[in-house]
DSSP file (Angstrom, degrees, kcal/mol; ACC not computed):
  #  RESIDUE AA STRUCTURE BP1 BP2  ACC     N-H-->O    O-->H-N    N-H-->O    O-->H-N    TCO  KAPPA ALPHA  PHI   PSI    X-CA   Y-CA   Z-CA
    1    1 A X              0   0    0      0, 0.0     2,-0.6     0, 0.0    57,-0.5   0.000 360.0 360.0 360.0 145.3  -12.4  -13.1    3.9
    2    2 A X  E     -a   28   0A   0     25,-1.5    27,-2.0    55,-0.1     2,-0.3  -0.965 360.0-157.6-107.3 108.0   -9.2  -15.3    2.7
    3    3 A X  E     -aB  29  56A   0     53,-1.3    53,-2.2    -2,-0.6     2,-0.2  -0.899   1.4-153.9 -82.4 129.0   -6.2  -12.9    1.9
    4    4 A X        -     0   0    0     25,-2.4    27,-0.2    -2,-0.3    51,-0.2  -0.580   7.8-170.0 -16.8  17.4   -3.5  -14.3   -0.4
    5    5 A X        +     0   0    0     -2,-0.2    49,-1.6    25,-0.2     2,-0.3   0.079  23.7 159.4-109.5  99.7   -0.2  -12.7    0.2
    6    6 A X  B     -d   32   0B   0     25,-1.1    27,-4.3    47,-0.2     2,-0.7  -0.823  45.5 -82.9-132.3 179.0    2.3  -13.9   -2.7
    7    7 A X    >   -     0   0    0     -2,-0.3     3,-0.6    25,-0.2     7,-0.2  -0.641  33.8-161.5 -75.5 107.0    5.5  -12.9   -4.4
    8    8 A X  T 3  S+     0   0    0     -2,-0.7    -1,-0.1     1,-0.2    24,-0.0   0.285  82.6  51.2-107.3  56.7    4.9  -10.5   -6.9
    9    9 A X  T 3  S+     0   0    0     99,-0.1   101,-2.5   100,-0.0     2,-0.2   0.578  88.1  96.5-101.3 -33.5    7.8  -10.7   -9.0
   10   10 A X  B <>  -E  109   0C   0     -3,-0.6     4,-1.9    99,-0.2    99,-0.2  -0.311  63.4-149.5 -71.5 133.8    7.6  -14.5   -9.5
   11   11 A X  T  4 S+     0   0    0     97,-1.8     4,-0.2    -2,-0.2    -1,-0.1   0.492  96.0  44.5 -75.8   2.3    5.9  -15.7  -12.7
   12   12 A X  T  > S+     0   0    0     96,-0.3     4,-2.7     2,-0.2     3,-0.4   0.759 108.0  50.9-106.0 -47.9    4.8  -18.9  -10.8
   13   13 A X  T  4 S+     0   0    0      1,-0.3     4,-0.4     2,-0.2    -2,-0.2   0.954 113.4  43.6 -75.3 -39.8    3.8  -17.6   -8.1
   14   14 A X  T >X S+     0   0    0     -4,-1.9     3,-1.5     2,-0.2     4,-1.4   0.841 112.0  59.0 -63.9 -21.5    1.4  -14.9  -10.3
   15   15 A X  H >> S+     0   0    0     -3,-0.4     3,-2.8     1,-0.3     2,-1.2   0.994 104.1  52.8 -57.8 -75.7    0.5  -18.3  -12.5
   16   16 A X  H 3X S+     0   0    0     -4,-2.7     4,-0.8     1,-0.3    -1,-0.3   0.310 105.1  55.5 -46.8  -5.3   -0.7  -19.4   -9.0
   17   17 A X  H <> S+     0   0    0     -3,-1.5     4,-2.7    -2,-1.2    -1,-0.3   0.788 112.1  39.2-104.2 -54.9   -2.8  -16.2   -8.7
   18   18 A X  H <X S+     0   0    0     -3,-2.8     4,-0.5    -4,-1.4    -2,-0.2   0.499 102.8  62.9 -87.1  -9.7   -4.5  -16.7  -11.5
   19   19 A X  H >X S+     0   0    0     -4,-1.0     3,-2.2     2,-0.2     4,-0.7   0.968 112.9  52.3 -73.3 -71.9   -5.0  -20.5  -11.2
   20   20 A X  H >< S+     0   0    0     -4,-0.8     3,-2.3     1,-0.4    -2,-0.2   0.697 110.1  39.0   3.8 -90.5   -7.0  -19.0   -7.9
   21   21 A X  H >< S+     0   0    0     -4,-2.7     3,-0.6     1,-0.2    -1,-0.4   0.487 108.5  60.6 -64.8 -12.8   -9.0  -16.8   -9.1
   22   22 A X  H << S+     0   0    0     -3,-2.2    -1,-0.2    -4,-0.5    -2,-0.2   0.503 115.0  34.8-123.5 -30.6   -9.9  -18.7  -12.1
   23   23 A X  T << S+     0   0    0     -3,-2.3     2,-0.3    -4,-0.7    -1,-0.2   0.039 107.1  80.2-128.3  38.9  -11.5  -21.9   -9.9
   24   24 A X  S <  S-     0   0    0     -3,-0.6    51,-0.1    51,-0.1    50,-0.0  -0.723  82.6-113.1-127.7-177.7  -13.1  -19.8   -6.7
   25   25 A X        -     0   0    0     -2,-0.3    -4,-0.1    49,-0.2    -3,-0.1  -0.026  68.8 -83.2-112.0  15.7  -16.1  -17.8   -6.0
   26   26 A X  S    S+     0   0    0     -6,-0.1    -5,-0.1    -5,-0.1    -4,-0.0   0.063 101.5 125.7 131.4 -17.2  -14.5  -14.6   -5.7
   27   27 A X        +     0   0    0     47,-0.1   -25,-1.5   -26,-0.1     2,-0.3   0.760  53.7  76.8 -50.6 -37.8  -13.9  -15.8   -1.9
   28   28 A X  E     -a    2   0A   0    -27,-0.1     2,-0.4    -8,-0.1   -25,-0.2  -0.465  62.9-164.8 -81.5 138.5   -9.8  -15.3   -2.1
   29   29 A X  E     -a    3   0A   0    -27,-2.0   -25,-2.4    -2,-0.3     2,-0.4  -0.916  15.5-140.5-119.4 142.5   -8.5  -11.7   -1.9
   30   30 A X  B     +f  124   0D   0     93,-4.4    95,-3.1    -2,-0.4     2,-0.2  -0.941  22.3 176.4-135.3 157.2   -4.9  -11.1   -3.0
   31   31 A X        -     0   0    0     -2,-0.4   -25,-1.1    93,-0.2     2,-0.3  -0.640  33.0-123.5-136.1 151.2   -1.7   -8.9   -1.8
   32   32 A X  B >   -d    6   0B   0     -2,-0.2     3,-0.7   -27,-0.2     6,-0.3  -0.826  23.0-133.5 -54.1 126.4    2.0   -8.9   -3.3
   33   33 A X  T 3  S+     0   0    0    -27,-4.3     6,-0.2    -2,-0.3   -26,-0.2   0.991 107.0  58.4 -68.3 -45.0    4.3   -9.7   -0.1
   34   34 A X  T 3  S+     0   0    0    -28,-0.4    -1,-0.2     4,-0.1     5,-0.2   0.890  88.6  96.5 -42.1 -44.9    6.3   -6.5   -1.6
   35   35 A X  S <> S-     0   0    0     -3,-0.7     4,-3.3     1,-0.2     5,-0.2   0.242  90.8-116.1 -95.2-163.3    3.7   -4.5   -1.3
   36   36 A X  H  > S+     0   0    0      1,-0.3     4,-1.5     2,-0.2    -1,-0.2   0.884 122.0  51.1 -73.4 -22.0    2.6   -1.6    2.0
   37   37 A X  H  4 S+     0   0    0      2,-0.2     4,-0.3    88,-0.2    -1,-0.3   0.876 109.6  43.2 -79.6 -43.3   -0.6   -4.2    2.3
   38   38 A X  H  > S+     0   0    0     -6,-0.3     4,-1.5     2,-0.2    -2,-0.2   0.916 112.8  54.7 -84.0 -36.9    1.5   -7.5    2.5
   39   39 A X  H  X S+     0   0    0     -4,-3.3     4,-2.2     1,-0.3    -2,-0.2   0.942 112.7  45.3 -60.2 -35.9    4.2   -5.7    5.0
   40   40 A X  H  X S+     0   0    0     -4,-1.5     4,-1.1     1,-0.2    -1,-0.3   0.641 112.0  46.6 -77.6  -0.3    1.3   -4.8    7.3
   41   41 A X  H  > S+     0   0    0     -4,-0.3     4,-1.1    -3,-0.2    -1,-0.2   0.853 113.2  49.8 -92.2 -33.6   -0.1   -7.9    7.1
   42   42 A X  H >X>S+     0   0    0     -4,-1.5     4,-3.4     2,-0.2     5,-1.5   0.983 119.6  44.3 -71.0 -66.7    3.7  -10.0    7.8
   43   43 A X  H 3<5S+     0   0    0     -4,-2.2    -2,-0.2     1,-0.3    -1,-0.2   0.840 111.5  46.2 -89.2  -9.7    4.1   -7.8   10.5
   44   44 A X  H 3<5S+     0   0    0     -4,-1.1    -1,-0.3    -5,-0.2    -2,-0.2   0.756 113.3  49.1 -51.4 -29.8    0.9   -7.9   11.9
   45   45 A X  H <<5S-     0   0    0     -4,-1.1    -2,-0.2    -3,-0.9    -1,-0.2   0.719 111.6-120.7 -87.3 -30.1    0.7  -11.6   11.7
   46   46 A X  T  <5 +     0   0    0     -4,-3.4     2,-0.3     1,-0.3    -3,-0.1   0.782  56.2 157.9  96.6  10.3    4.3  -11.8   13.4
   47   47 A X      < -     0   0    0     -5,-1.5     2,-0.3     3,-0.0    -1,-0.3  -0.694  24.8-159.2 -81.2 141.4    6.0  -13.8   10.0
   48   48 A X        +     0   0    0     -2,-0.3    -1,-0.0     1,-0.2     0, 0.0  -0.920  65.0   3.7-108.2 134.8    9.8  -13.4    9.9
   49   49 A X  S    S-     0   0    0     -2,-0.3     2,-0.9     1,-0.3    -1,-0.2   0.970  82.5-155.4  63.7  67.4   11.6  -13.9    6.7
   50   50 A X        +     0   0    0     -3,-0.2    -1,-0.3     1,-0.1     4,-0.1  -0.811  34.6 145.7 -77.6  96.3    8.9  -14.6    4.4
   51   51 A X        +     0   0    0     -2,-0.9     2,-0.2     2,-0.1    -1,-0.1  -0.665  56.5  58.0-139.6  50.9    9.3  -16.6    1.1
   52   52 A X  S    S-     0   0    0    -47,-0.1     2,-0.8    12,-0.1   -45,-0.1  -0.715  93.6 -68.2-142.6-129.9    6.4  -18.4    0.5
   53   53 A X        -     0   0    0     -2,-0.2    11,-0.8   -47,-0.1     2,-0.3  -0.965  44.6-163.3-114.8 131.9    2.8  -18.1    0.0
   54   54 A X        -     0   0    0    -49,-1.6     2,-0.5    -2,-0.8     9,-0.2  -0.952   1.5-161.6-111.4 140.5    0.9  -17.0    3.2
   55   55 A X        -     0   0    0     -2,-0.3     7,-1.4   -51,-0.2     2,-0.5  -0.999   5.9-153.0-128.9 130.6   -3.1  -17.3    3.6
   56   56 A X  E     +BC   3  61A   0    -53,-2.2   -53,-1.3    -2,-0.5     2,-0.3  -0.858  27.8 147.8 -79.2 118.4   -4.8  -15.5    5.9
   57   57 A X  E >   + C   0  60A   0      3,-0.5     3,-1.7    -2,-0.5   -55,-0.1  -0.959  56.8   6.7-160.0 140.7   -7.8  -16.8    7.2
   58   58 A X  T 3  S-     0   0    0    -57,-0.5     2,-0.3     1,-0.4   -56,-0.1   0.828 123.7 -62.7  72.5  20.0   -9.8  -16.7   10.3
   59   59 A X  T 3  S+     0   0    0      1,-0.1    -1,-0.4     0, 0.0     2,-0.3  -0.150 117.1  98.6  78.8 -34.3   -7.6  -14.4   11.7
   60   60 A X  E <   -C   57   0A   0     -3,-1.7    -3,-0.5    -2,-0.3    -1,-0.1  -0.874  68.5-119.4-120.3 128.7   -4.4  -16.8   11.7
   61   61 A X  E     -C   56   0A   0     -2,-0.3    -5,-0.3    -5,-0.2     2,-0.2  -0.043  20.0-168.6 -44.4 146.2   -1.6  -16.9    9.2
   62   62 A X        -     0   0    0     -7,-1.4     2,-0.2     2,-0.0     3,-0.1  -0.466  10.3-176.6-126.6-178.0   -0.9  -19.9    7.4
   63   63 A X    >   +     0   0    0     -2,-0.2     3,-0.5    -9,-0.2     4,-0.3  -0.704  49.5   0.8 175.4 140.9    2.8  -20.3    5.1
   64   64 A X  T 3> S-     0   0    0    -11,-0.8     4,-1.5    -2,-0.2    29,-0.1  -0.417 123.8 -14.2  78.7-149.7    4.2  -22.9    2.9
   65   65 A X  H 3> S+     0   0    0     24,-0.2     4,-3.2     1,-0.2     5,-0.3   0.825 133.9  57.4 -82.1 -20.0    2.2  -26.0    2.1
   66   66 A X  H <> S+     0   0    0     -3,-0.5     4,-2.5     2,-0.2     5,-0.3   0.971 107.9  46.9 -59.4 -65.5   -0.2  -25.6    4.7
   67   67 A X  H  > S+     0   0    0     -4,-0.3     4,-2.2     1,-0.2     3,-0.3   0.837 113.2  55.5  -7.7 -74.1   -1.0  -22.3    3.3
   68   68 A X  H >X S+     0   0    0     -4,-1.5     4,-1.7     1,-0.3     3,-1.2   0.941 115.2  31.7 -49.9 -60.1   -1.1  -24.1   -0.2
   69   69 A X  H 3< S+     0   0    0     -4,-3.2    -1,-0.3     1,-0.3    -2,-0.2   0.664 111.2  68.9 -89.7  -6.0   -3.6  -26.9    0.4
   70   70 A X  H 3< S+     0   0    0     -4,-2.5     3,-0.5    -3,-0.3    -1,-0.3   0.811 112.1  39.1 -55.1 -51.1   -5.6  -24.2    3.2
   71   71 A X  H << S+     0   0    0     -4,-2.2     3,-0.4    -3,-1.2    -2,-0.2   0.829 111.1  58.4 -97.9 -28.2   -6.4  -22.5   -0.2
   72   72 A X  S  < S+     0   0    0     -4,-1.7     9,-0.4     1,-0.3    -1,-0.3  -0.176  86.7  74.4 -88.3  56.0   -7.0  -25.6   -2.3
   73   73 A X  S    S+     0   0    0     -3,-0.5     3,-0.3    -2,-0.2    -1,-0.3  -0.026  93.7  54.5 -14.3 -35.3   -9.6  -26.8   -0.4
   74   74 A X  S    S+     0   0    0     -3,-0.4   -49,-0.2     1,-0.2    -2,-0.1   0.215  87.9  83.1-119.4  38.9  -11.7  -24.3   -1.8
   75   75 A X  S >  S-     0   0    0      1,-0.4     3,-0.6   -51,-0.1    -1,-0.2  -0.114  89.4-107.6-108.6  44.2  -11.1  -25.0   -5.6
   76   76 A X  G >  S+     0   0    0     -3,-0.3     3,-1.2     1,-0.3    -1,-0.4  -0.597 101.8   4.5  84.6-144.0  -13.4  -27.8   -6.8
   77   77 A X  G >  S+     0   0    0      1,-0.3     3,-1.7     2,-0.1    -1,-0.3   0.588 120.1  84.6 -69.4 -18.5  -12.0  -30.9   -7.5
   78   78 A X  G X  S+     0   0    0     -3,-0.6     3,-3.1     1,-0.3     4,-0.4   0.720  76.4  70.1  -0.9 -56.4   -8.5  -29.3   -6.2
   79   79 A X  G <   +     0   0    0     -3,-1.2     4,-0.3     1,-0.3    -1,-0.3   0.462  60.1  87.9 -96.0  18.6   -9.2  -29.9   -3.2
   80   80 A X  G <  S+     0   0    0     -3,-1.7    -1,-0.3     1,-0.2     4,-0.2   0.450  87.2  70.6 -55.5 -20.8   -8.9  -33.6   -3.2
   81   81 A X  S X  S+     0   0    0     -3,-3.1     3,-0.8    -9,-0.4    -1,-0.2   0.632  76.5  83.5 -90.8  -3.0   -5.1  -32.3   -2.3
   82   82 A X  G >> S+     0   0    0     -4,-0.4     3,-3.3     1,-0.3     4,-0.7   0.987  72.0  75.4 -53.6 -52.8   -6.5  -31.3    1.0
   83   83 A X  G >4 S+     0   0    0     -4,-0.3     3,-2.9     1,-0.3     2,-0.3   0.813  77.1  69.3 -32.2 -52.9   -6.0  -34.6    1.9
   84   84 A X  G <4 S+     0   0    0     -3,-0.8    -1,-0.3     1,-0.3    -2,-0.1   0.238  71.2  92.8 -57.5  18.5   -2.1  -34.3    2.3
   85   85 A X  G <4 S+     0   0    0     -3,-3.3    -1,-0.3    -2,-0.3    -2,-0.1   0.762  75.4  65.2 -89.6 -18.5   -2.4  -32.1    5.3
   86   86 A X  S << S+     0   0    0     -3,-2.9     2,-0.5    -4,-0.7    -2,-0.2   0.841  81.1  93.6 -60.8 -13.0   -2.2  -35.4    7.4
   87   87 A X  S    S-     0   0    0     -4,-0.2     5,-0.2    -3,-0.1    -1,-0.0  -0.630  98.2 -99.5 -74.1 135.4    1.2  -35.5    6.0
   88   88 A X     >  -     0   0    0     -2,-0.5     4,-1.0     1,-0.1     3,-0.3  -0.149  29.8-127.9 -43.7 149.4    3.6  -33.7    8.9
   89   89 A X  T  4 S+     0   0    0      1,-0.2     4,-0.5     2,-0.2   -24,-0.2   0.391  99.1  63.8 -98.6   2.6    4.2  -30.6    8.0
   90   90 A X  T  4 S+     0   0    0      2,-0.2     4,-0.3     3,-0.1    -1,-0.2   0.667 103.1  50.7 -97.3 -12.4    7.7  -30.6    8.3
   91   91 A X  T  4 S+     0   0    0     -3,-0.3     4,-0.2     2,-0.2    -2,-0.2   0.605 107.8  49.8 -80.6 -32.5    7.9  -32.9    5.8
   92   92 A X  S >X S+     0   0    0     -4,-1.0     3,-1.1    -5,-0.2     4,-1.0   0.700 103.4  60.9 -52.3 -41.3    5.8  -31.2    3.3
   93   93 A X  H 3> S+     0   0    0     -4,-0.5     4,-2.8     1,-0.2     5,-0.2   0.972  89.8  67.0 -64.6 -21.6    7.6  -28.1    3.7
   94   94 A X  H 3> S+     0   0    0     -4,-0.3     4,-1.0     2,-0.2    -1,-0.2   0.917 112.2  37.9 -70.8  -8.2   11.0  -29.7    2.5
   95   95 A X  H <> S+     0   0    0     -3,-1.1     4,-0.8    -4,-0.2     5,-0.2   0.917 121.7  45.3 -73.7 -76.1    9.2  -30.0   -1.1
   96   96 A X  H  X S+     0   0    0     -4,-1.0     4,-1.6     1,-0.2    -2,-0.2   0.551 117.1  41.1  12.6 -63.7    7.5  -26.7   -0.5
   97   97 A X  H  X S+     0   0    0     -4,-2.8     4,-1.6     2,-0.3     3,-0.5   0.984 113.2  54.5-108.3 -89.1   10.7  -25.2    0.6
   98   98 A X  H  < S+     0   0    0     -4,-1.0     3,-0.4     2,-0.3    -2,-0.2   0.649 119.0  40.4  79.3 -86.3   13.0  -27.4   -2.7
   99   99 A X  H >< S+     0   0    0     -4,-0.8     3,-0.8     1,-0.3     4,-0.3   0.855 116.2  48.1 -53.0 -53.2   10.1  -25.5   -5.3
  100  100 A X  H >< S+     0   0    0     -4,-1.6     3,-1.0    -3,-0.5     2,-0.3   0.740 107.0  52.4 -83.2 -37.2   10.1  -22.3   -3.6
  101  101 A X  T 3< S+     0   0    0     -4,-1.6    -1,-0.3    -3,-0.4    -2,-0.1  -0.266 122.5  35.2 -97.6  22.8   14.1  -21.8   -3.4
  102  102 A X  T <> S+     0   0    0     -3,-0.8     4,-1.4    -2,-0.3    -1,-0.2   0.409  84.1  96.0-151.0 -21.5   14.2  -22.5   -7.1
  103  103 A X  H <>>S+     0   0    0     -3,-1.0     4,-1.1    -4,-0.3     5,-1.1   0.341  80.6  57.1 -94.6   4.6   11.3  -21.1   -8.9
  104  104 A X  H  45S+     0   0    0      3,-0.2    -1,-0.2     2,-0.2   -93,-0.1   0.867 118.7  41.5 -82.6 -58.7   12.7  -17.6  -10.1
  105  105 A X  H  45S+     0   0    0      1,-0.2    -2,-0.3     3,-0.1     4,-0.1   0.803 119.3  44.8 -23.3 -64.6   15.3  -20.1  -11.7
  106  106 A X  H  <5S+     0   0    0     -4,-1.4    -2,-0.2    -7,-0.2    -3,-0.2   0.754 136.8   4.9 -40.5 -61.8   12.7  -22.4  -12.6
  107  107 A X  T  <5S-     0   0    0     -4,-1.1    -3,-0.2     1,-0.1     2,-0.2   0.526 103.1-129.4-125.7 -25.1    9.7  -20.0  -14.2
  108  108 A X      < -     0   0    0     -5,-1.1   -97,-1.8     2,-0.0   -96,-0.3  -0.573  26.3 -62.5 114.1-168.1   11.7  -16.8  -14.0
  109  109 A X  B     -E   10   0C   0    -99,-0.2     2,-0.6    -2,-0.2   -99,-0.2  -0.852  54.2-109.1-118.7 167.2   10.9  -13.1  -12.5
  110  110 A X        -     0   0    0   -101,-2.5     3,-0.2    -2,-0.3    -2,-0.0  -0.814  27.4-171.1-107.7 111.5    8.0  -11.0  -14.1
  111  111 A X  S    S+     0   0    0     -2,-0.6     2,-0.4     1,-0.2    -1,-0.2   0.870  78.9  24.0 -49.4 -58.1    9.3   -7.8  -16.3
  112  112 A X  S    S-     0   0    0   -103,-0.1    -1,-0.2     3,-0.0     3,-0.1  -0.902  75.1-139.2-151.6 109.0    5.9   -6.5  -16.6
  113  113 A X        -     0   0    0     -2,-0.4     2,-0.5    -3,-0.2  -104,-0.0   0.011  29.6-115.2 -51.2 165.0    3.0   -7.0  -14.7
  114  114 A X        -     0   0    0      1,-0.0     2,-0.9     0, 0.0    -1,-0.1  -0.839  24.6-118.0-105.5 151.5   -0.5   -7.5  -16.6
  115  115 A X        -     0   0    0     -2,-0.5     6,-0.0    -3,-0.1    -1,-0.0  -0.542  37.0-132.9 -72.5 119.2   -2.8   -5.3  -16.3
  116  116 A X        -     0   0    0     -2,-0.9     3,-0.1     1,-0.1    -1,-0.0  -0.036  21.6-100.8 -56.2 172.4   -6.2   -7.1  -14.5
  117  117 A X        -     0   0    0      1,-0.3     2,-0.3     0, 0.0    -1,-0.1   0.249  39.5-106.9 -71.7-177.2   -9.6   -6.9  -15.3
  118  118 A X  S >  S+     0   0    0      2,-0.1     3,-3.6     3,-0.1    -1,-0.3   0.488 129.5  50.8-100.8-112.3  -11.8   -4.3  -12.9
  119  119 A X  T >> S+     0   0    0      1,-0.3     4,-0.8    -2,-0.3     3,-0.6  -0.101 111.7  42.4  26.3 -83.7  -12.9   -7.9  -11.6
  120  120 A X  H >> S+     0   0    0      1,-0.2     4,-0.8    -2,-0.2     3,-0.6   0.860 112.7  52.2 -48.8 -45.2   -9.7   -8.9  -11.3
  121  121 A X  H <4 S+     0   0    0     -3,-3.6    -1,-0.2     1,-0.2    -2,-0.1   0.792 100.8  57.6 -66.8 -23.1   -8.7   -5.9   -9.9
  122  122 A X  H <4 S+     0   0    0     -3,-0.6    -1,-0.2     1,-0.2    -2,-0.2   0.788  98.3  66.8 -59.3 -36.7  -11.4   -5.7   -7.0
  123  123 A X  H << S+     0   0    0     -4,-0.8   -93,-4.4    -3,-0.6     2,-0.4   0.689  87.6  89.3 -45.5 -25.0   -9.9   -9.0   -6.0
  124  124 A X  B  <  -f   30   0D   0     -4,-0.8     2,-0.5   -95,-0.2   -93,-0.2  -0.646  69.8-141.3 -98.9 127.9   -6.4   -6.9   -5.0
  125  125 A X              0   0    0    -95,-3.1   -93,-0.2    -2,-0.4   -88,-0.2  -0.851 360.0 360.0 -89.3 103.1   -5.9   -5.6   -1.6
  126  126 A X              0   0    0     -2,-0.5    -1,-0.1   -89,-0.1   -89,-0.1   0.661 360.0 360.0-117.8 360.0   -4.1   -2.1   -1.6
């Protein structure tokens, strides 16, 4: 199973949630880093200071753009972006890092969640 761990206040980062679920076979499982499932999971995994997206997989955490193209690789045609993991990663993150430090600014914070599907909702790790 592939865990998800995202911000859930951001209104990009829930866009990104639903971009997910929307092109996967059900494969992805999702967490809010706020919530008692995403703290055990940060500090089980050993992440300090967490602001991006984390995937879980295989047992070992992933964050940032690795993270990102770790999970598009298993959207369809999406995952033509796979390719950019041969760029260094430190050099991805400063776009990564750029969007992320911006995007509350950028797409704003979420008032009111929506309510999911039961689907959807099976999808959510509590």
């Amino acid at each position: 199973m592939r865990i998800v761990l995202f911000d859930g206040v951001c209104n990009m980062c829930d866009a990104s949630v639903q971009f997910i679920m929307n092109r996967d076979a059900g494969a992805h499982h999702f967490a809010s880093l706020q919530s008692e499932v995403g703290q055990q999971l940060i500090e089980k995994y050993g992440l300090r200071d967490v602001d991006s997206v984390v995937l879980i997989e295989e047992g070992r955490a992933y964050t940032k753009s690795t993270a990102a193209l770790r999970i598009a690789r298993h959207l369809g045609v999406w995952k033509l972006f796979y390719a950019l993991i041969v760029v260094p990663a430190p050099i991805r993150d400063l776009f990564y890092t750029a969007i992320a430090k911006n995007r509350y600014r950028l797409f704003g914070k979420k008032q009111v969640c929506k309510l999911p599907t039961a689907e959807e909702r099976a999808r959510f790790i509590e």
